[in-house]
N, CA, C and O of each residue as an XYZ file, in Angstrom:
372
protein
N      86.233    107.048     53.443
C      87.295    107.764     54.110
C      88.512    106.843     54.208
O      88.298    105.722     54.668
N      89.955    107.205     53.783
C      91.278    106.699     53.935
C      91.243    106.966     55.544
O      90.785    107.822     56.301
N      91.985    105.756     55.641
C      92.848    105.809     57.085
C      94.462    106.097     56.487
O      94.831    105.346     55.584
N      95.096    106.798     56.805
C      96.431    107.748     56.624
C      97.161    107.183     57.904
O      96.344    106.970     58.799
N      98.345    106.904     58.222
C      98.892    106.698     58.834
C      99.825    107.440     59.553
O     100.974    107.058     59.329
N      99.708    108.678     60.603
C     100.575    109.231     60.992
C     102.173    109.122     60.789
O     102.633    107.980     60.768
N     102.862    109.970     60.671
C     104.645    109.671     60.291
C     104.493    109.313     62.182
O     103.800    109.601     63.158
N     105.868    108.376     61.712
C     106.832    108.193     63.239
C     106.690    109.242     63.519
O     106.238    110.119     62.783
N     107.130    109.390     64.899
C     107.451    110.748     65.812
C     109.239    110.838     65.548
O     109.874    109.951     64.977
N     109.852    112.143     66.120
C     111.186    112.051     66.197
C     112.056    110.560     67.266
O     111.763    110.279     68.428
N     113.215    109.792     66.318
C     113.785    109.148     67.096
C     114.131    109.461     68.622
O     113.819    108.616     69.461
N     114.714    110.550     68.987
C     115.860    110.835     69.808
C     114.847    111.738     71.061
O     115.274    112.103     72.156
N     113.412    111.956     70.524
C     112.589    112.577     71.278
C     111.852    111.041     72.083
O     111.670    110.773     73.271
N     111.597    110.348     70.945
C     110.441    108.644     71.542
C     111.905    107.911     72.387
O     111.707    107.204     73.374
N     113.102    108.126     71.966
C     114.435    107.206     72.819
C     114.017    108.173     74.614
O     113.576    107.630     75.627
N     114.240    109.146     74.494
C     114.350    109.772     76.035
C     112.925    109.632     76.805
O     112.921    109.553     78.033
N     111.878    109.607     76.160
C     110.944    109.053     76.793
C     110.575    107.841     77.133
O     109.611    107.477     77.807
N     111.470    107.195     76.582
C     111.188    105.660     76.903
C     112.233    105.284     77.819
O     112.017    104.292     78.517
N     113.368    105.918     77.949
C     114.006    105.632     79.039
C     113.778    106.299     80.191
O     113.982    105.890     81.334
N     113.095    107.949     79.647
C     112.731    108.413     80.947
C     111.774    107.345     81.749
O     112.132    106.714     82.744
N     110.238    107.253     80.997
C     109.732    106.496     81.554
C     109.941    104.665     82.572
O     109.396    104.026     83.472
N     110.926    104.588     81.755
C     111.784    103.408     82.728
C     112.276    103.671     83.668
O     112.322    102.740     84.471
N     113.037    105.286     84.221
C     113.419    105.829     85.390
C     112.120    106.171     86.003
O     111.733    105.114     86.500
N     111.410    106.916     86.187
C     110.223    106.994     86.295
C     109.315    105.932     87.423
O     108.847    106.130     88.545
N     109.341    104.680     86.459
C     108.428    103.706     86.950
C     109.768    102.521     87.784
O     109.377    101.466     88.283
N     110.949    102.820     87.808
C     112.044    102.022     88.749
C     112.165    100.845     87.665
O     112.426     99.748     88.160
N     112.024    100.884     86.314
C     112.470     99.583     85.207
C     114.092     99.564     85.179
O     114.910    100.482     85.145
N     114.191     98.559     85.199
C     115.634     98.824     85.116
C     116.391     98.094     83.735
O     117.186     97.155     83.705
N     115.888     98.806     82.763
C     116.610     98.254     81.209
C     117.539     98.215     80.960
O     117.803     98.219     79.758
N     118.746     98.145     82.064
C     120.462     97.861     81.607
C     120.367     96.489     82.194
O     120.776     95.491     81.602
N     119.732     96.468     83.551
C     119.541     95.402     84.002
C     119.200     94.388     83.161
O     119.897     93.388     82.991
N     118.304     94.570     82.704
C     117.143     93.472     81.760
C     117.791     93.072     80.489
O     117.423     92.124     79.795
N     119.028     94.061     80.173
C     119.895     93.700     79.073
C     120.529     92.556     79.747
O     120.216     91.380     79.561
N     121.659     93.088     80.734
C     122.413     91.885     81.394
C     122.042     90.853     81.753
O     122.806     89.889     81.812
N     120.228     90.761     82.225
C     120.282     89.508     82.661
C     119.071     88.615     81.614
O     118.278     87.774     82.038
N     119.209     89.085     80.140
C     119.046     88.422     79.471
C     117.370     88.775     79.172
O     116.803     88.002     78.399
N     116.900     89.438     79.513
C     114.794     89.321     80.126
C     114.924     90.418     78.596
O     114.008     90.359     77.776
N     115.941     91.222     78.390
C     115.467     92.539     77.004
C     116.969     91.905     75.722
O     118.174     91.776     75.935
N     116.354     91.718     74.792
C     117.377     92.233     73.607
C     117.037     93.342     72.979
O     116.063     94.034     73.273
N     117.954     93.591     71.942
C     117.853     94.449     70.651
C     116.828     94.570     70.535
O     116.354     95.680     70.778
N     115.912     93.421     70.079
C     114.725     93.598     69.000
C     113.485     94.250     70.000
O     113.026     95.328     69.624
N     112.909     93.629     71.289
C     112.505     94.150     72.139
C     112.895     96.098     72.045
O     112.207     97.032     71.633
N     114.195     96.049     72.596
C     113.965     97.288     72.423
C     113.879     98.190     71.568
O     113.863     99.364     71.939
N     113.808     97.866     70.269
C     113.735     98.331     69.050
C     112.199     98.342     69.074
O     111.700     99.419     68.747
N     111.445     97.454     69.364
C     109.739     97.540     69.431
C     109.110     98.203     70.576
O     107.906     98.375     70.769
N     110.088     98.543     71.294
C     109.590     99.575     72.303
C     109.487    101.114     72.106
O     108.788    102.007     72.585
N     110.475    101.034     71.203
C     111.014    103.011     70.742
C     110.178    102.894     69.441
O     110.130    103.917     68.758
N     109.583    101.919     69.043
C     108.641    101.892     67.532
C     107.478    102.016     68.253
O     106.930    103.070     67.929
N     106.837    101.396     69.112
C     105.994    101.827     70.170
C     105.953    103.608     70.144
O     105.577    104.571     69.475
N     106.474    103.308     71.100
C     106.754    104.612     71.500
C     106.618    105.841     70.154
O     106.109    106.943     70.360
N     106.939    105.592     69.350
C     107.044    106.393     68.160
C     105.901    106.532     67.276
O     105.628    107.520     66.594
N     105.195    105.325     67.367
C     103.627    105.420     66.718
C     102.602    106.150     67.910
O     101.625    106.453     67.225
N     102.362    106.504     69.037
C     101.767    106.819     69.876
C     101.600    107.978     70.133
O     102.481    108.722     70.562
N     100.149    108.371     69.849
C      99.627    109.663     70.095
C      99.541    110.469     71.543
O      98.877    111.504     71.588
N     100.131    110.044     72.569
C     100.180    110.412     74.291
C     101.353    111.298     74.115
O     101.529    111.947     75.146
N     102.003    111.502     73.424
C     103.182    112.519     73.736
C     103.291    113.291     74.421
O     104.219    113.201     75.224
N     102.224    114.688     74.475
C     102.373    115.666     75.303
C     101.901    115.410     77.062
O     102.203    116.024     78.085
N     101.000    114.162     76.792
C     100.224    113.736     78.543
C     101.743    112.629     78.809
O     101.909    112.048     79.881
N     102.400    112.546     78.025
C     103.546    111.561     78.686
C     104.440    112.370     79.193
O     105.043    112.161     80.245
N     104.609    113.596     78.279
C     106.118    114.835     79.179
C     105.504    114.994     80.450
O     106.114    114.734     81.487
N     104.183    115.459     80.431
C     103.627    115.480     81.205
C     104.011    115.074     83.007
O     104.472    115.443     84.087
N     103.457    114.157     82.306
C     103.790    112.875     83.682
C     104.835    112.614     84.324
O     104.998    112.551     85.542
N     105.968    112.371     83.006
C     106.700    112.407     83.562
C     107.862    113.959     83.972
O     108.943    113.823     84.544
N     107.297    115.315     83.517
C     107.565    116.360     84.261
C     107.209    116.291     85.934
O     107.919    116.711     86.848
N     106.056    115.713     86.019
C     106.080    115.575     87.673
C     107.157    114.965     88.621
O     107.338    113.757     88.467
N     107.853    115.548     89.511
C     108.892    115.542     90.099
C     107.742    114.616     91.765
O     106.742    115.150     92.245
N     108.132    113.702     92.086
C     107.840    112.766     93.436
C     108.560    111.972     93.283
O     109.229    111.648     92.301
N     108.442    111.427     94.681
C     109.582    110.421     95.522
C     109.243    108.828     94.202
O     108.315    108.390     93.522
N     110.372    108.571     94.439
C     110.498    106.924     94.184
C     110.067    106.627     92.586
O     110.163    107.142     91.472
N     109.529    105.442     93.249
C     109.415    104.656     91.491
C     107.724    105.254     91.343
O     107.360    106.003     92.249
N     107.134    105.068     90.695
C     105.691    105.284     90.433
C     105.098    104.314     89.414
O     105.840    103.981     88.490
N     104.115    103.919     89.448
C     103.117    103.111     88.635
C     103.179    103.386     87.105
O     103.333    104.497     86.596
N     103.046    102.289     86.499
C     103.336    102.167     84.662
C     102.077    103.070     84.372
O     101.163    102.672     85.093
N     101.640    104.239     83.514
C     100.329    104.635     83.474
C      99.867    103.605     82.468
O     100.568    102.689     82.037
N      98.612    103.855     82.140
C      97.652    102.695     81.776
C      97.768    103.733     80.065
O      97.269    103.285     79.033
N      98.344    104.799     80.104
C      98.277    105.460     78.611
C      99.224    105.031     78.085
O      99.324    105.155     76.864
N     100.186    104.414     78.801
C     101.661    104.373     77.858
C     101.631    103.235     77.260
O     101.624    102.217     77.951
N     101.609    103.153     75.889
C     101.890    102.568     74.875
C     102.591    101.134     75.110
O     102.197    100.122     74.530
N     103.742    101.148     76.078
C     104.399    100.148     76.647
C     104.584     99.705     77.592
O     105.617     99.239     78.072
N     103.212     99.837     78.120
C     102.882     99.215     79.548
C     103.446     98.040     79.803
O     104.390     97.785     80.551
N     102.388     96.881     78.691
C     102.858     95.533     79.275
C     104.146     95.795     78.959
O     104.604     95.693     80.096
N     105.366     96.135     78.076
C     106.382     95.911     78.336
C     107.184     96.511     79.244
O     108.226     95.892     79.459
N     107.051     97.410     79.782
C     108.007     98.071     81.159
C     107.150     97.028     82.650
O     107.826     96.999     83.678
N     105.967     96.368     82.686
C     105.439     95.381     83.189
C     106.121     94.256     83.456
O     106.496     93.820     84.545
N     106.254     93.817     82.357
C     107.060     92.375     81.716
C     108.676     92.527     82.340
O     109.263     91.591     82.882
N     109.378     94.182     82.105
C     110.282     93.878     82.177
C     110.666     94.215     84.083
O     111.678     93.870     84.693
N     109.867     94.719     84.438
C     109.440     94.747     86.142
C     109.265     93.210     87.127
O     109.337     93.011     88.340
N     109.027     92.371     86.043
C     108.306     91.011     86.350
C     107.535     90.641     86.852
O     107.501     89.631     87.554
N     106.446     91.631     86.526
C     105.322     91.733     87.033
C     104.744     92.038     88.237
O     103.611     91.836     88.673
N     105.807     92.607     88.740
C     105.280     93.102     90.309
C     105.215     95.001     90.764
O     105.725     95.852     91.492
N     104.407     94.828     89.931
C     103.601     96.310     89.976
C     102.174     96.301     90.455
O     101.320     95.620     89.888
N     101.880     97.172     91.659
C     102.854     97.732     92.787
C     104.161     96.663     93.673
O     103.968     95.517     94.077
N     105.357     97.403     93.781
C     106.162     96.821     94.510
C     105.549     96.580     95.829
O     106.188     96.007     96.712
């Protein structure tokens, strides 16, 4: 049996989920630009992330749920350790 490699997902669909999910969990990736913790390439391997990953529909999901505040990185998302990393590791606040 071939292993086949799924196509990317749509750009502009894996971009809004990855920033949703940064609103979401209280990441703050403009921040992390300015203060040096995210570049380019980072975030270029985050939306490639994001784009190889089969959670799509349990990620609208999730993040369709409307509650207070920041909420916890789920353990499905593809870019945990990095919305983690870019939190600095203090999840739960």
């Amino acid at each position: 049996m071939t292993h086949r490699p799924q196509p990317l997902g749509d750009m502009r669909l894996h971009l809004t989920l990855t920033r949703g999910m940064a609103d979401a969990t209280g990441t703050d990736a403009a921040g992390a630009f300015a203060d040096g913790r995210l570049d380019n390439a980072e975030w270029a391997d985050a939306l490639m992330t994001c784009r190889e990953c089969s959670q799509v529909l349990a990620c609208r999901r999730w993040q369709g749920q409307r509650v207070e505040g920041p909420r916890a990185i789920p353990k499905m998302c593809g870019n945990h350790a990095f919305f983690k990393r870019l939190k600095g590791g203090q999840w739960p606040p």
